[in-house]
N, C-alpha and C positions, 0 to 999 in steps of 0.2 A: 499559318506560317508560310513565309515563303522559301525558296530552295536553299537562300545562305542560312537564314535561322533554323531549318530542318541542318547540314550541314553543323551548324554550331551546336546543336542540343544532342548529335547523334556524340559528339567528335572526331568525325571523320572531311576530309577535303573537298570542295567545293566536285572537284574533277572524279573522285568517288560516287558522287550523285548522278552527274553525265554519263557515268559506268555505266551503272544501275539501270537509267531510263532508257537508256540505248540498248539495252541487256548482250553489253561486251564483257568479257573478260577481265581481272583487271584488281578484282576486291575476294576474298574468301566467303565462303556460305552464307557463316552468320554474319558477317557487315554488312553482304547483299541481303538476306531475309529483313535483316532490323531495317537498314533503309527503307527496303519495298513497304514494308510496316508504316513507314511514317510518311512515306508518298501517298500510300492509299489512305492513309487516316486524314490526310488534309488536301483531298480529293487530286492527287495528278497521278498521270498514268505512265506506267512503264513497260516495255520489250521483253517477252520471256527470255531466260538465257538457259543453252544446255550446255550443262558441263561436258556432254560427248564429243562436244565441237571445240572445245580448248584442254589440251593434253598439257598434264602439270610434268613438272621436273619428277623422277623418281626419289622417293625418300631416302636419306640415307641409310649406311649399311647397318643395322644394328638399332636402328628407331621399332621400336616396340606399338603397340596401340594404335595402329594407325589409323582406327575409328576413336582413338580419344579425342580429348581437349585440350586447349592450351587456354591457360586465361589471361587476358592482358589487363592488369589492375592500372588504372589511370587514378592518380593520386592528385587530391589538392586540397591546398590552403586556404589561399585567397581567390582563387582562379584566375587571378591578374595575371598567370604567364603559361598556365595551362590552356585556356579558352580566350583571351583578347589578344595574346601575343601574333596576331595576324596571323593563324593558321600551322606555326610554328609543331606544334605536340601533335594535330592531325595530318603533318608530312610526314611525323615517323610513325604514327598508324597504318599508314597505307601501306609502306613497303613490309612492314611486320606483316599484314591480313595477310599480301602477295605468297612472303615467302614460307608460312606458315602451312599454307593452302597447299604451295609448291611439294612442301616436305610431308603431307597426309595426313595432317590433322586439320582440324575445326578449331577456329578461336570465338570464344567468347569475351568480353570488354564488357568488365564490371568497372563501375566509374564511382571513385568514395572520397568523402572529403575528411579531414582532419578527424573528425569527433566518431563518424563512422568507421575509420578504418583499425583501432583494437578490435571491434565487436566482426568486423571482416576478417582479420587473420584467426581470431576462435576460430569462426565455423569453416573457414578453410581446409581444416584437418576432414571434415564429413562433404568436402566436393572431392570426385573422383579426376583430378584434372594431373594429365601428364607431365605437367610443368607450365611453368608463370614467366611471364615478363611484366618488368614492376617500371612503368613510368614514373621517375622519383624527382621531376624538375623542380616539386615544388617545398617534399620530404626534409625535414632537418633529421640534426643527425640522430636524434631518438629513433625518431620513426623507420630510416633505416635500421638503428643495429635492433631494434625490433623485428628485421628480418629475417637473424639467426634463431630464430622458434620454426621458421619455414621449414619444413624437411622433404620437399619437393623440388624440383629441380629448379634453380631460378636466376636468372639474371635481369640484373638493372640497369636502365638505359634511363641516360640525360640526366645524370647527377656526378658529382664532384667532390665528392666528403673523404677525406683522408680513408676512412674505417669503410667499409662495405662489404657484407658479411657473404655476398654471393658474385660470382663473375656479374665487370659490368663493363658497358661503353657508355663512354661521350664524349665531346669534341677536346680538343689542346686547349683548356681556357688560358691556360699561364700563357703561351707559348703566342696565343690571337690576342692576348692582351701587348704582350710585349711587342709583338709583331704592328701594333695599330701605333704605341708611342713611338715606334723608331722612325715610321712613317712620317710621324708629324712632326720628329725632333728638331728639324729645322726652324721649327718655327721660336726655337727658343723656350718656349714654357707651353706646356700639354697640363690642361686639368683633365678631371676627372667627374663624369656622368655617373655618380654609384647609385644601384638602386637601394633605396630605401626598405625593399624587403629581402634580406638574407636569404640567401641558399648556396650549396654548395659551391654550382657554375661560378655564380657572384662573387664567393668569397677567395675561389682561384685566381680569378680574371683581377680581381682586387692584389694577389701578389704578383700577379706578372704585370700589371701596371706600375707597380713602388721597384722590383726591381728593374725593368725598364729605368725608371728614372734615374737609380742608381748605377747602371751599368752605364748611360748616355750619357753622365754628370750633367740632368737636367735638376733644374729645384724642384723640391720639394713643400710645396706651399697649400698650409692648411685649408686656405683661404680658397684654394682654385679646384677644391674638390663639394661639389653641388649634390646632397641626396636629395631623389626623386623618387616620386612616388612609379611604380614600372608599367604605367597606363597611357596613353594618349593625353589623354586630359590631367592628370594627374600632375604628370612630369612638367607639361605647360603649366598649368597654374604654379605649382613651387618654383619653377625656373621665373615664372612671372612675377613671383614676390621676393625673389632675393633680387632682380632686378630692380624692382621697383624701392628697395633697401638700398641701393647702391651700390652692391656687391659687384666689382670690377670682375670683370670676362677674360682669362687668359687667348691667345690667338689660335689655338688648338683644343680640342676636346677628344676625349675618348670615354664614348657611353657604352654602358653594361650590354644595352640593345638595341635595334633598331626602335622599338617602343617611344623608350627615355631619349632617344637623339634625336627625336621627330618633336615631339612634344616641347623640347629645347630649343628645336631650332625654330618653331612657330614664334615660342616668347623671345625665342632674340629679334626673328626679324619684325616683330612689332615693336620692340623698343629703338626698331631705326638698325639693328645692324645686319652688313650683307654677309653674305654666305656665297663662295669663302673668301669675298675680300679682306673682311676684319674676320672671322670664325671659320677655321674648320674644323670638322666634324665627320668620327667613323664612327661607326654602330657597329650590332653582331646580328647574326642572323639570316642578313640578306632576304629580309622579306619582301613581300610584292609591294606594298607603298613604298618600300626605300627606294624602287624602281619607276614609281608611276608621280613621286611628292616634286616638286620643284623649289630649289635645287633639289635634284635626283641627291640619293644620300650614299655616302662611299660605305663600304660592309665590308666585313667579314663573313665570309660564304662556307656552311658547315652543308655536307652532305648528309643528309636528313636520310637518304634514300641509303646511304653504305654503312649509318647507326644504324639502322633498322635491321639491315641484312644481317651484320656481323652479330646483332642481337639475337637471332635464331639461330645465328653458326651456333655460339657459342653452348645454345640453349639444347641444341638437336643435338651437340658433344655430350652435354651435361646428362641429356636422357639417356643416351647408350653407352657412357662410361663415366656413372656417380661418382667413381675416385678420382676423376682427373682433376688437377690441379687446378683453382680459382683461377682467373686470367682478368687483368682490370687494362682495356683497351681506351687508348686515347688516339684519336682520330685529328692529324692536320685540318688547317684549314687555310681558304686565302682569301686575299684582299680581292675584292672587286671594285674599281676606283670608276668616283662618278662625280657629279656636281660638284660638290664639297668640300673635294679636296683639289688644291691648288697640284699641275702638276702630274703626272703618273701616267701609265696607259689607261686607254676608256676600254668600254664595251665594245664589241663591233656589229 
């Protein structure tokens, strides 16, 4: 394996690994021990690290156990948006290990997929863990409200589903949808990039897209809305056969992800159109290809790093005061304007 497949199979960030073999500061115990684990098992070498040389933040007032656990359940479907979405779900691992660490516990990162995760909430009653954070990007809504059986402290981060039985955070989907159409509204007609697999985020970002349309008196046109598969390849190949059907390209897009508006924009400009003379195009995300693809691709930029945080506020409340009131955080976001889109401030 090399360093990004080790990174992808642990699900932690590229820049987690650099941690690790420089033996800095940076990761909590277990993400540092299970990396070291999979460095040494596919022979590269890494820098000890002492924790007496990096002083954490004090834990809060009223945190119990401070040699417990915390578990962080990574949850997935399909893993098309858990593990290919360019590093997306291991940016908000990192700042969770961080602040986890900071607050005096150990985190463990158990990772289960659809079929596995009933026979994981059973035996969760016989782990001794002081509270859970449940990455739910990929969770429909069963498998959420299957989380009011938890009775350990818990909050869910990166999901969007009306009902959620434990405080959660994630980004404004309504709010960065509507905020990407008004952007393009000049252009007279904005379709729509929906992905092809449901989830929560998606099915937000899908009403703040339609009222968008409606608050801007743009149309509303069946025709100009493209389901895609939420892959690289994916999303080009479907974008490449409704093309290849004749399916007419409105002058504006707005896709679910950076993923799907990358993969979009491969099959337009192989069918001959430029970007953004005839096409532009926002994504979410703000990942590192939308930065590095040409045309660079305009995003929506979610702080991965202040989910994260707010995800162990909320969670380090929840352990020192089980009655306090459920809290369901929705986090701004903003445009980052690049190639793509005709017009706006750039980067600097």
């Amino acid at each position: 394996m090399n360093l990004k497949e080790i990174a992808a199979e642990l699900g932690v960030s590229q820049s987690s690994i650099s941690i690790v073999r420089k033996g800095k500061p940076g990761v909590s115990s277990a993400v540092r021990r299970s990396i070291q684990l999979m460095l040494e098992k596919n022979g590269y070498s890494y820098d000890s690290f002492d924790d007496g040389h990096y002083v954490m933040d004090k834990p809060p007032k009223g945190a119990h156990s401070r040699s417990g656990s915390i578990c962080l359940l990574k949850h997935s479907r399909s893993a098309l948006l858990t593990d290919q979405n360019e590093g997306f779900v291991a940016g908000l691992i990192d700042p969770v290990s961080v602040a986890i660490a900071a607050a005096g516990y150990t985190l463990e990162i158990n990772a289960v997929n659809s079929e596995e995760y009933p026979r994981f909430l059973l035996d969760l009653s016989g782990m001794d863990y002081a509270g859970m954070i449940v990455i739910a990007t990929e969770m429909d809504q069963e498998e959420l409200a299957a989380l009011s059986r938890v009775h350990i402290p818990t909050v869910v981060l990166d999901s969007d589903y009306p009902y959620i039985p434990h405080s959660s955070v994630t980004m404004n989907n309504r709010q960065l949808a509507w905020r990407a159409v008004a952007c393009l509204a000049d252009c007279g007609r904005v379709g729509y990039l929906r992905s092809s697999q449901a989830t929560g985020n998606f099915i937000a970002r899908s009403m703040g897209y339609y009222e968008a349309l409606r608050a801007l008196s743009l149309p509303d046109e069946p025709q100009s809305v493209f389901s895609l598969t939420p892959s690289l390849d994916g999303a080009e190949s479907d974008m490449n056969r409704y093309l290849d059907e004749g399916r007419s390209v409105p002058p504006a897009l707005f896709a679910d992800n950076d993923v799907i508006a990358i993969g979009c924009m491969r099959a337009l400009i192989r069918h001959n159109y430029r970007i953004p003379q005839d096409v532009q195009l926002i994504g979410v995300d703000d990942t590192l290809l939308s930065q590095v693809i040409s045309p660079s691709l305009s995003s929506m930029q979610i702080s991965r790093v202040h989910m994260g945080q707010q995800a162990v506020r909320l969670l380090m409340d929840a352990i020192s005061s089980p009655a306090r009131l459920k809290l369901h955080i929705h986090i701004d976001t903003q445009l980052i304007y690049r190639q793509s889109v005709i017009g706006g401030p750039r980067e600097s």
